[in-house]
Backbone as CSV, one residue per row, in Angstrom:
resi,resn,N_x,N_y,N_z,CA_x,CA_y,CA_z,C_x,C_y,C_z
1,UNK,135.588,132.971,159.786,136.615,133.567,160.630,137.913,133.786,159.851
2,UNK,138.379,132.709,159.208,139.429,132.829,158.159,139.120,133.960,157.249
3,UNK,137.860,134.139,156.897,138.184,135.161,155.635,138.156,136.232,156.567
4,UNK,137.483,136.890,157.395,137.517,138.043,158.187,139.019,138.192,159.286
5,UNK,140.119,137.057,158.883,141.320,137.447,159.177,142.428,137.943,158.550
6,UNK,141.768,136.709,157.420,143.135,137.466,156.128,142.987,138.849,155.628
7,UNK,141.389,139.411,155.971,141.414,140.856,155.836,142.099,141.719,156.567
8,UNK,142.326,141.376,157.688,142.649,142.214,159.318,143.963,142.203,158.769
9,UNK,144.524,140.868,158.206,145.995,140.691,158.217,146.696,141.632,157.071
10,UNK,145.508,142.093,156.444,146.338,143.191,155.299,146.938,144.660,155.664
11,UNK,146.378,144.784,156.737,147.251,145.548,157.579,148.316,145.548,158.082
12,UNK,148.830,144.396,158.115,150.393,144.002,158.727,151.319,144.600,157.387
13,UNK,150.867,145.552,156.261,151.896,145.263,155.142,152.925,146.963,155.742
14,UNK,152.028,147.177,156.887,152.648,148.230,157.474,153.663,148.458,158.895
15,UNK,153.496,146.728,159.283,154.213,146.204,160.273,155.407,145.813,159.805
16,UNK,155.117,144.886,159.174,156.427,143.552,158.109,157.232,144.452,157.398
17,UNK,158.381,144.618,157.281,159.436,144.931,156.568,159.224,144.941,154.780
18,UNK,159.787,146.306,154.382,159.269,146.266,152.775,160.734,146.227,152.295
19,UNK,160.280,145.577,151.037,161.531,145.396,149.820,161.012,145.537,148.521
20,UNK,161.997,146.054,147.790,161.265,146.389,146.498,160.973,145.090,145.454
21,UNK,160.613,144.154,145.960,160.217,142.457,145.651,158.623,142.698,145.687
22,UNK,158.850,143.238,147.448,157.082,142.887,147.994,156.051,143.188,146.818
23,UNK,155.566,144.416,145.989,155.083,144.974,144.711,154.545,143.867,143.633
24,UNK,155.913,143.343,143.293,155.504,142.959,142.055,155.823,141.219,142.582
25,UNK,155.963,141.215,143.799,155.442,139.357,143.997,153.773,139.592,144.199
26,UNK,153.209,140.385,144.509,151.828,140.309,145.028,151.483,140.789,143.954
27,UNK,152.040,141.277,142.445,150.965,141.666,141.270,151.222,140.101,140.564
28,UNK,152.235,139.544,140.750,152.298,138.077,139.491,151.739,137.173,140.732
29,UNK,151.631,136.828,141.687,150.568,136.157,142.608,149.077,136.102,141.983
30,UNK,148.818,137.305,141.946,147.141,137.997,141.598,147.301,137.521,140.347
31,UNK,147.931,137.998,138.698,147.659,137.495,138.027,147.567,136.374,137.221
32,UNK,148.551,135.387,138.011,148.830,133.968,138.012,147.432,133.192,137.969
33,UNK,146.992,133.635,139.814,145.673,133.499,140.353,144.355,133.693,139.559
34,UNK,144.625,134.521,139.398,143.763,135.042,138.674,142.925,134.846,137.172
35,UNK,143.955,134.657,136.628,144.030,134.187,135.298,143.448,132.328,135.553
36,UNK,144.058,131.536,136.492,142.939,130.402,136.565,141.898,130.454,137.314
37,UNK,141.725,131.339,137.835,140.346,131.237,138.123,139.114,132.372,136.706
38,UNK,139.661,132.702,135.849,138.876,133.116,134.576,139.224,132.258,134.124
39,UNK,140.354,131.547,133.630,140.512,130.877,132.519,140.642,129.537,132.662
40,UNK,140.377,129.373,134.123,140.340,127.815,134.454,138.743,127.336,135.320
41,UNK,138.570,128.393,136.446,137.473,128.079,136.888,136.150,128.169,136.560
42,UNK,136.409,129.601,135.866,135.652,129.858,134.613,134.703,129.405,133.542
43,UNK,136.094,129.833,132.508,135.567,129.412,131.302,135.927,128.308,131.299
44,UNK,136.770,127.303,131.545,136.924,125.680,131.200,136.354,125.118,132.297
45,UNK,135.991,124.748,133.751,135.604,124.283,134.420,133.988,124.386,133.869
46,UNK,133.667,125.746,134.371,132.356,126.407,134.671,131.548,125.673,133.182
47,UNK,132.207,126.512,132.197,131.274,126.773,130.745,132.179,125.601,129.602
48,UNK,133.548,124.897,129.788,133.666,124.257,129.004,133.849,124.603,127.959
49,UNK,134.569,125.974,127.678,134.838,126.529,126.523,136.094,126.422,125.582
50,UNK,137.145,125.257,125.891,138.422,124.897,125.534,138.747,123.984,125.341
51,UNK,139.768,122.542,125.307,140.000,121.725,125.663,141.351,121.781,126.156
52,UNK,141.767,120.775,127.077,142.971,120.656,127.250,143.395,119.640,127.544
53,UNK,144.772,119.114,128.554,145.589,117.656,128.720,144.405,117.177,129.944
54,UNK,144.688,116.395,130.423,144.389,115.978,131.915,145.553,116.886,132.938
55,UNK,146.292,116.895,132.560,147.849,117.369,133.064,147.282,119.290,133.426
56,UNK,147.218,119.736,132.373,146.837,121.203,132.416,145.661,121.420,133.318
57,UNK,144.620,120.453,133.011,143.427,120.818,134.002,144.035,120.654,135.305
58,UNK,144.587,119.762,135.586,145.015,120.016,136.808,145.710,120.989,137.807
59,UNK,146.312,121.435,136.890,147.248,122.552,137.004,146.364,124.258,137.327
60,UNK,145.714,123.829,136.214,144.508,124.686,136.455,143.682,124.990,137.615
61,UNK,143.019,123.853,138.003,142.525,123.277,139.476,143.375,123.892,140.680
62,UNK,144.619,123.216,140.601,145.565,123.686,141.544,145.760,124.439,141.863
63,UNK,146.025,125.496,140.883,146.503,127.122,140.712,145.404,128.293,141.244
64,UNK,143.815,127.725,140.531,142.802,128.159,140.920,142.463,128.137,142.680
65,UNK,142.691,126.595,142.910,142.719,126.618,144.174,143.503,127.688,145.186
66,UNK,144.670,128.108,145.119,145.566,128.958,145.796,144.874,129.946,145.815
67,UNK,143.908,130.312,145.391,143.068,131.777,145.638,142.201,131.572,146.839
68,UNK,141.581,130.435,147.283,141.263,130.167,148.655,139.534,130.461,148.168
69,UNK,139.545,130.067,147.150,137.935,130.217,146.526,137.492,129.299,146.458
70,UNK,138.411,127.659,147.312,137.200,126.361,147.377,137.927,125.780,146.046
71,UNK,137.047,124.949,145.902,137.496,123.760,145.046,136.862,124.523,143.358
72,UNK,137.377,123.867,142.379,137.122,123.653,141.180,135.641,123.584,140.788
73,UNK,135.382,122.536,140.981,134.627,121.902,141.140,132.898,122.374,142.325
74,UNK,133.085,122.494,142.804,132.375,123.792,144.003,132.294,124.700,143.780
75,UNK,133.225,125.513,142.833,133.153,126.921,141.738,132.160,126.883,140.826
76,UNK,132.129,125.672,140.008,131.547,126.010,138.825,130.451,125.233,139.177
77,UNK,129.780,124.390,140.263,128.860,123.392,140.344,128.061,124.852,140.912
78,UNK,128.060,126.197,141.437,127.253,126.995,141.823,127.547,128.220,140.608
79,UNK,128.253,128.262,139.860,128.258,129.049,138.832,127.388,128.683,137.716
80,UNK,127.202,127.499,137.169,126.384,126.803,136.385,124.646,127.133,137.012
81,UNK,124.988,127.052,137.794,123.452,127.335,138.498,123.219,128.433,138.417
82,UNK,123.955,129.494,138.970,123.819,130.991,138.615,123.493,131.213,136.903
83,UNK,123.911,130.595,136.225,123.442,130.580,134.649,122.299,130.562,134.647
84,UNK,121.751,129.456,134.797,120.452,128.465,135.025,119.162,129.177,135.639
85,UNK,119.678,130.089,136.420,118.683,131.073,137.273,119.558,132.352,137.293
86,UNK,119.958,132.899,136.111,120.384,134.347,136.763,119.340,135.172,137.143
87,UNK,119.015,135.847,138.015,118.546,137.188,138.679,117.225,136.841,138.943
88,UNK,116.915,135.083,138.787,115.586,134.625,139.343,115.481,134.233,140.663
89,UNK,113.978,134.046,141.031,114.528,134.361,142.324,115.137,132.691,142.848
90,UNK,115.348,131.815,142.172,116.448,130.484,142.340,117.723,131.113,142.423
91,UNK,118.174,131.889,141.738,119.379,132.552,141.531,120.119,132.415,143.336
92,UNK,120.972,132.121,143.440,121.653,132.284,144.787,122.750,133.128,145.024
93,UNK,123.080,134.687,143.848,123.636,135.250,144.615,123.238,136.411,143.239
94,UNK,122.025,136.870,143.273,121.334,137.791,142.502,121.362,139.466,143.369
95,UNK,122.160,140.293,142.858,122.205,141.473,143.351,120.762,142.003,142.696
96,UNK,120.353,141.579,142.054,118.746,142.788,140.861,117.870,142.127,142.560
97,UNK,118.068,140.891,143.120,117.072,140.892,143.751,117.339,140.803,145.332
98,UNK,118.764,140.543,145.857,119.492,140.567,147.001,120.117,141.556,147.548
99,UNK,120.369,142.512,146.568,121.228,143.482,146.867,123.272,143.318,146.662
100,UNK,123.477,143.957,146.854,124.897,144.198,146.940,125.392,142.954,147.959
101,UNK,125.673,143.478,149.286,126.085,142.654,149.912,126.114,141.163,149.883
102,UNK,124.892,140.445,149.726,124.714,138.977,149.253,125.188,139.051,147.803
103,UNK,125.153,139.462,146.916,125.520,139.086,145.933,127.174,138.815,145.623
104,UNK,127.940,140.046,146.820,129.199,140.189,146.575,130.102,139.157,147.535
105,UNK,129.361,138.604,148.690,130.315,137.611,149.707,129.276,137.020,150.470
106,UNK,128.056,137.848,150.955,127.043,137.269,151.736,126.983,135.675,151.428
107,UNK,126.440,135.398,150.439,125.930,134.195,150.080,127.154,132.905,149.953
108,UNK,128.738,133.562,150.025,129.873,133.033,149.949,130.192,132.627,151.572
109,UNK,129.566,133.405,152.593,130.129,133.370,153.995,128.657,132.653,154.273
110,UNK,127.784,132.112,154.239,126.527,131.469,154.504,126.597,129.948,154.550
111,UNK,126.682,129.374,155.419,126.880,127.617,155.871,125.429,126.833,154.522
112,UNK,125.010,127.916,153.913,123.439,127.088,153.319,124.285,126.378,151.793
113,UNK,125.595,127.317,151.308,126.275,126.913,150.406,127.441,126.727,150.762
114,UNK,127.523,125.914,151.766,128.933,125.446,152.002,129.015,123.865,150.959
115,UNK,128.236,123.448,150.857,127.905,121.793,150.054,127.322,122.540,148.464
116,UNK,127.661,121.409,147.485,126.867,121.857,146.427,126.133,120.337,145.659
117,UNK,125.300,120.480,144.831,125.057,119.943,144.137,126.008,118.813,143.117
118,UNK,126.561,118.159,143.182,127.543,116.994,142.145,126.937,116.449,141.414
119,UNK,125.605,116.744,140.887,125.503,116.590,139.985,125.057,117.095,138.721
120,UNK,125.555,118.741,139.257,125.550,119.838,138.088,127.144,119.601,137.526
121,UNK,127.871,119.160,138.214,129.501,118.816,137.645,129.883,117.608,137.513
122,UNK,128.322,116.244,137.162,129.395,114.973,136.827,129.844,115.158,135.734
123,UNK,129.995,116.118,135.193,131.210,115.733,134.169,132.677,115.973,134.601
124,UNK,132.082,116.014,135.671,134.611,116.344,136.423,134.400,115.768,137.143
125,UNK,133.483,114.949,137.857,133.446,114.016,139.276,134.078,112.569,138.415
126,UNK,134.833,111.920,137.485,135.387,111.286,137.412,136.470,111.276,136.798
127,UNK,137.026,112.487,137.482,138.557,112.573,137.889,138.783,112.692,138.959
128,UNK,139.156,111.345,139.497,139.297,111.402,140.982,140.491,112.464,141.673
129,UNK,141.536,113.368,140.629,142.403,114.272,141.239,141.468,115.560,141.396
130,UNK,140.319,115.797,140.858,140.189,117.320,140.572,138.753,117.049,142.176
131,UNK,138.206,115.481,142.444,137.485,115.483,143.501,138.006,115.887,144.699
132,UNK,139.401,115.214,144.604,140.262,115.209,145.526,140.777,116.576,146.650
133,UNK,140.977,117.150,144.987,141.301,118.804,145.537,139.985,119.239,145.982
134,UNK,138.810,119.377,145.600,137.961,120.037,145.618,137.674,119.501,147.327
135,UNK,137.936,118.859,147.685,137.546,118.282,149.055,138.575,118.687,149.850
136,UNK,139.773,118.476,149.052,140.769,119.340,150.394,141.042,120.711,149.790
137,UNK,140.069,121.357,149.856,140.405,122.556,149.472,141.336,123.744,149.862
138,UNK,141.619,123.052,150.587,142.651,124.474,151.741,144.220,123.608,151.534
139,UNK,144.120,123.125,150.625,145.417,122.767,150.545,146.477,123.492,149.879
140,UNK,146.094,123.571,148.768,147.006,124.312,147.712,146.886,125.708,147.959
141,UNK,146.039,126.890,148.870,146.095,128.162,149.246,147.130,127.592,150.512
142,UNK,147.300,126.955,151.286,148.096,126.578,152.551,149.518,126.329,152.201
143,UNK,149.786,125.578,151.402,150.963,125.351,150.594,151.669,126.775,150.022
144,UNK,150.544,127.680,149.425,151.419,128.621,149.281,152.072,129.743,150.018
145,UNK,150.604,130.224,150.921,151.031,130.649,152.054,152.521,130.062,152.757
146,UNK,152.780,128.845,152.947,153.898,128.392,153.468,155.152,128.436,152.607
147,UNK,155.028,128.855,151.485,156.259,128.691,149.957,156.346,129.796,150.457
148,UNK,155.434,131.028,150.284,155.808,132.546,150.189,156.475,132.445,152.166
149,UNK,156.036,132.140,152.772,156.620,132.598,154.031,158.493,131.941,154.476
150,UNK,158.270,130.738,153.307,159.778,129.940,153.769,160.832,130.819,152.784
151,UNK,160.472,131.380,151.883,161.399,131.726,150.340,161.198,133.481,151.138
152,UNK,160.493,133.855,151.756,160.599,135.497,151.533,160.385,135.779,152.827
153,UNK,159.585,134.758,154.059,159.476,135.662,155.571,158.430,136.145,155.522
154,UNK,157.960,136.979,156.519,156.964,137.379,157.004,155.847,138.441,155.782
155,UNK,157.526,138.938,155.135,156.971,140.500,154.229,156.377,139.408,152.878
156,UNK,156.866,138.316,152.923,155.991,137.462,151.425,155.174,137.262,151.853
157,UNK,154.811,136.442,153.122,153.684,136.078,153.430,152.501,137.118,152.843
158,UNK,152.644,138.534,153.685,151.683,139.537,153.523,151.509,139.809,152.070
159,UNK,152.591,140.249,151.785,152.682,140.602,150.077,151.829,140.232,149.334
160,UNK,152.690,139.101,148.866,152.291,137.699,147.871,151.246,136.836,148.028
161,UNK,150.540,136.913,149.550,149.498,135.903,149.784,148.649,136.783,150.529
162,UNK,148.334,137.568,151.505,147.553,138.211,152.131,147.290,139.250,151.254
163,UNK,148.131,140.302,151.370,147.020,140.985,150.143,146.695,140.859,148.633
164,UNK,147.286,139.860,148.041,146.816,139.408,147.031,145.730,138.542,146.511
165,UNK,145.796,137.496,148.004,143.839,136.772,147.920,142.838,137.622,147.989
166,UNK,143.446,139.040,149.017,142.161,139.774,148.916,141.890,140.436,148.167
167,UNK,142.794,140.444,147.227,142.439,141.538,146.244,141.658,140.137,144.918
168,UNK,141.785,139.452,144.606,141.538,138.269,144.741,139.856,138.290,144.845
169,UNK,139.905,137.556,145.778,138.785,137.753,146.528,137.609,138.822,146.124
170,UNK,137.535,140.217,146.080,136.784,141.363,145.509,136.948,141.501,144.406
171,UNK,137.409,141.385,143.218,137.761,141.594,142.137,136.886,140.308,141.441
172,UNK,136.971,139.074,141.899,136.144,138.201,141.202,134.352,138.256,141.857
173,UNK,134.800,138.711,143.239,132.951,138.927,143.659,132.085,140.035,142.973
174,UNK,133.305,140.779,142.500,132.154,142.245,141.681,132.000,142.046,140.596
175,UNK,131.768,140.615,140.400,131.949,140.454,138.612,130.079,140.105,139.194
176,UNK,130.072,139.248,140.506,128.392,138.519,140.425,127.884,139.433,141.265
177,UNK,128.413,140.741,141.621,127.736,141.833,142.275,127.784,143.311,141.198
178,UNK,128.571,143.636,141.283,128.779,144.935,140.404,128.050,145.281,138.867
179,UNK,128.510,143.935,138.480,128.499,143.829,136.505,126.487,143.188,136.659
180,UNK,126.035,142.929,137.562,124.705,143.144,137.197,123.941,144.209,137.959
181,UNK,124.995,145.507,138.904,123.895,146.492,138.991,124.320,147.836,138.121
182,UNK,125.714,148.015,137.793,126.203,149.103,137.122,126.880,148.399,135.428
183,UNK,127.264,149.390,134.831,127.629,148.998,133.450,126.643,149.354,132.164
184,UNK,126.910,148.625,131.115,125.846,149.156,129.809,125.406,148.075,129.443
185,UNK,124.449,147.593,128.335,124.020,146.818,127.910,123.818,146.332,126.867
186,UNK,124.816,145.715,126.188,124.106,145.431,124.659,123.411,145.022,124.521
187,UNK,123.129,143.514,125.054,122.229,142.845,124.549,121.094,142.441,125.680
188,UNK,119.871,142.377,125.308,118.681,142.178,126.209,118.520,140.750,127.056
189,UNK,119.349,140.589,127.482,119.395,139.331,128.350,118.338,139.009,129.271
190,UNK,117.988,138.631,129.653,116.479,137.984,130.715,117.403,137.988,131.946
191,UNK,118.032,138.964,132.116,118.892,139.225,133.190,119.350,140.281,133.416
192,UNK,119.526,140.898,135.096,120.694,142.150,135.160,122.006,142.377,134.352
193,UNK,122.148,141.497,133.776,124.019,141.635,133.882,124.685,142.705,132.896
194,UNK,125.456,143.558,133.032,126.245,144.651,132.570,127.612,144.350,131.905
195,UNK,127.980,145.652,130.758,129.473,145.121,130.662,130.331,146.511,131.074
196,UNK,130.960,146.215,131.679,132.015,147.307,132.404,134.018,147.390,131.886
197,UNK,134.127,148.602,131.256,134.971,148.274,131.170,136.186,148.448,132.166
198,UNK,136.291,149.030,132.998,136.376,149.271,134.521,137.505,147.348,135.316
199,UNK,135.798,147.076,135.345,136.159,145.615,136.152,136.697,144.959,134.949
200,UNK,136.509,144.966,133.469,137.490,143.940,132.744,139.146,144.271,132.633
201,UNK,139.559,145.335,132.708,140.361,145.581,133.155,141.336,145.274,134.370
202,UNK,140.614,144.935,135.660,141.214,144.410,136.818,141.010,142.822,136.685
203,UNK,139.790,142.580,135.710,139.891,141.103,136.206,140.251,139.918,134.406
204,UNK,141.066,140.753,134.392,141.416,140.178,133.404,140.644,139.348,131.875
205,UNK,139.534,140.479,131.740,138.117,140.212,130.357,137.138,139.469,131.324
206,UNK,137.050,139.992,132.487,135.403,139.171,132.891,134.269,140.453,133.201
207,UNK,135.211,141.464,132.902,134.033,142.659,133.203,132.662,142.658,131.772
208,UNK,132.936,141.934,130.975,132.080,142.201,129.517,130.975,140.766,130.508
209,UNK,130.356,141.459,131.122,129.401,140.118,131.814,128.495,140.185,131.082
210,UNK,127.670,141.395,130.134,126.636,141.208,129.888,126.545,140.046,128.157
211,UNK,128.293,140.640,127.439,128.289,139.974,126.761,128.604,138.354,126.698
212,UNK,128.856,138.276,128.301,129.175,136.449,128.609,127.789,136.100,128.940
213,UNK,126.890,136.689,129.195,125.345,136.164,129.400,124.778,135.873,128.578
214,UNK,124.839,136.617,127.419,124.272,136.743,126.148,124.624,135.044,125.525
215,UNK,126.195,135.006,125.503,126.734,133.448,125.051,127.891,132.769,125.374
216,UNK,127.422,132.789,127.491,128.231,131.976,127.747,128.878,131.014,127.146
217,UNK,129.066,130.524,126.033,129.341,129.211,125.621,131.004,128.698,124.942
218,UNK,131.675,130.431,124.729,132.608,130.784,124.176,133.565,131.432,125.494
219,UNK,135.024,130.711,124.791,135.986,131.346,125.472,136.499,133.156,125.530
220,UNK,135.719,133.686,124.466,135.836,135.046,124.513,134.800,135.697,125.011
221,UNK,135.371,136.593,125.839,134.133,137.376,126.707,134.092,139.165,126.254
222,UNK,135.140,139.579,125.347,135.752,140.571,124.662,135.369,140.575,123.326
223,UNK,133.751,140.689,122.853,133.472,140.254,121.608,134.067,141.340,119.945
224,UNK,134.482,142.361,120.797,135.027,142.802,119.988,136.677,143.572,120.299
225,UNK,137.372,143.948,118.879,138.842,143.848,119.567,138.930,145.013,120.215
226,UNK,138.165,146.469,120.621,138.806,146.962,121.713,138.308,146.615,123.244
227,UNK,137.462,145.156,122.844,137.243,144.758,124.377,138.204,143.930,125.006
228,UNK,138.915,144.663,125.690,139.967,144.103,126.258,139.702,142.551,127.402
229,UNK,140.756,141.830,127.299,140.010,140.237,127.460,141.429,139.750,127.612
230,UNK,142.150,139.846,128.349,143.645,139.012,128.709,143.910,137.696,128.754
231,UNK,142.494,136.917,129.415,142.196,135.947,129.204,142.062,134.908,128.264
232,UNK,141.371,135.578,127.517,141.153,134.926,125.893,142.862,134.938,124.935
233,UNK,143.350,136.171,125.450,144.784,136.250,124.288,145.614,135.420,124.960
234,UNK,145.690,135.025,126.377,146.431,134.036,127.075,146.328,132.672,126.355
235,UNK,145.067,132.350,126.612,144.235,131.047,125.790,144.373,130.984,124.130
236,UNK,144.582,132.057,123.577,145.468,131.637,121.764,146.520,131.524,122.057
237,UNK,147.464,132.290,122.707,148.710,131.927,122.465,149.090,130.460,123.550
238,UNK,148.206,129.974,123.941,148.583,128.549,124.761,148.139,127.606,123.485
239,UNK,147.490,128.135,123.062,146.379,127.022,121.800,147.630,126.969,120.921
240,UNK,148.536,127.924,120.778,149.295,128.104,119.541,150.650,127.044,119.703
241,UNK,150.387,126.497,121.039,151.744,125.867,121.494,150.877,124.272,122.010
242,UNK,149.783,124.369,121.474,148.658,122.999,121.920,148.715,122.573,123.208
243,UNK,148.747,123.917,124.208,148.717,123.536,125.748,147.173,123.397,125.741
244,UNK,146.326,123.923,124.650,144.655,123.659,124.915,144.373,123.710,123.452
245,UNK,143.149,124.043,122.997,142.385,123.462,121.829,140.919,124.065,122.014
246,UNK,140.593,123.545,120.247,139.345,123.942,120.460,138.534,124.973,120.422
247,UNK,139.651,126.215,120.747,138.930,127.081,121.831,137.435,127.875,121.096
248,UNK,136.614,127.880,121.552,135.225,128.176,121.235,135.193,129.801,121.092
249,UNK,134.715,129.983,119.685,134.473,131.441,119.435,133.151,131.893,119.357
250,UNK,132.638,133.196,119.597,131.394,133.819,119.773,131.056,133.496,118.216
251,UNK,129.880,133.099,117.434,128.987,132.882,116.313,128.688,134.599,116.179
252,UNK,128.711,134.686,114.763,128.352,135.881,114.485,127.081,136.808,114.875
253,UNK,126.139,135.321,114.555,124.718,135.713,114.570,124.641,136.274,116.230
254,UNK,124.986,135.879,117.007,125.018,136.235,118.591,125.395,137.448,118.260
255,UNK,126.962,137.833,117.979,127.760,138.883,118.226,127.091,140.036,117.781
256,UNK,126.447,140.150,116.400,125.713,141.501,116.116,124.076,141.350,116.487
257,UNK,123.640,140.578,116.796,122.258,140.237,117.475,122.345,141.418,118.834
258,UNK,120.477,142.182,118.537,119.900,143.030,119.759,119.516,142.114,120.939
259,UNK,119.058,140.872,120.500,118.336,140.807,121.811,118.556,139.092,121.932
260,UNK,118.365,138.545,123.293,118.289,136.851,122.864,117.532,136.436,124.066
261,UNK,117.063,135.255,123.689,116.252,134.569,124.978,117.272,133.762,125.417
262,UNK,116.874,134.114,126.911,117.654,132.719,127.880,116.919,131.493,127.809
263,UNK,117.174,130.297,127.545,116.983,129.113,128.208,117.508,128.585,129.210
């Protein structure tokens, strides 16, 4: 019901009073957002491709959370699985074999994955802050909703939080709907998945899906430099100031490699 309101409510951006604020609070909202949920829910939660403080992950967590996409932790405990079974029929949100619709929210609005598995993610179930959030998940999207409505009124609310989750919202679902029915293919993956340069563009380097299938294992999803990847250049220049570490690069042999088996 919540998500089929905050949609309805994106219509109010024609009720609520405009200021030339409203614009560009709802584009640094989105890419704030945005950016931890690639570069936090992602690649460091999901795939573990970085290191960082305890302090930053959290932050991460937090930030990710405000997108109203559930916990951390609940992200990547069904993303890992989607690895594990892409486009088989285990897979739980396979467009090659579900179609569009389930792949893009169906399987997100379905009570069968409201719970996940904990123990595809004990490796974050003992941090009792990142359990914490992941259980109150409606906290840190609620909190902001209430920042943007006390600091700006009705027109932030909409702005900055209503149409920016939803944009939000579609922009990260067409990465597990879109990028495995349209796009090109480099490499022969034991899977649908595509690279688009289209969606890497809006979603800040997650449109190269076919080349994150190939080797999930790396923080770059932009294996080469005109693949644009915002994400990844965010993540050097944080590395360069040791807000993270580590950060995991694509192996050559992958990068010019035709074809690879999934395990």
């Amino acid at each position: 019901m919540i998500f089929f309101i905050m949609h309805l409510a994106c219509l109010m951006i024609f009720v609520v009073p405009f200021y030339w604020w409203c614009i560009p609070l709802a584009v640094a909202l989105l890419v704030m957002r945005k950016f931890a949920i690639t570069g936090g829910y992602h690649r460091y939660f999901s795939h573990r491709t970085f290191k960082t403080s305890r302090v930053f992950q959290f932050i991460l967590a937090f930030v990710g959370g405000m997108s109203a996409q559930k916990g951390a932790l609940w992200w990547a405990a069904h993303h890992r699985h989607h690895h594990k079974y892409s486009d088989t029929e285990d897979d739980i949100h396979s467009a090659l074999r579900d179609g569009f619709y389930w792949s893009h929210l169906g399987w997100i609005l379905s009570k069968e994955y409201t719970d996940y598995d904990r123990h595809i993610v004990r490796d974050w179930n003992r941090y009792p802050e990142l359990v914490w959030l992941d259980r109150h998940h409606m906290v840190p999207p609620t909190l902001l909703a209430l920042t943007c409505y006390l600091l700006g009124g009705s027109s932030a609310l909409i702005w900055g939080f209503v149409l920016s989750t939803v944009a939000l919202y579609h922009t990260t679902f067409a990465i597990n709907s879109l990028c495995h029915m349209f796009g090109t293919r480099r490499y022969a993956t034991n899977d649908a998945s595509r690279n688009s340069i289209w969606l890497a563009i809006i979603t800040l380097g997650e449109g190269w899906h076919n080349n994150h299938h190939h080797y999930p294992h790396c923080a770059r999803q932009g294996f080469f430099w005109w693949e644009w990847d915002p994400t990844y250049y965010v993540l050097k220049v944080l590395s360069w100031i040791r807000v993270v570490w580590d950060i995991k690069e694509p192996p050559a042999q992958f990068v010019y490699a035709t074809t690879t088996v999934k395990t």
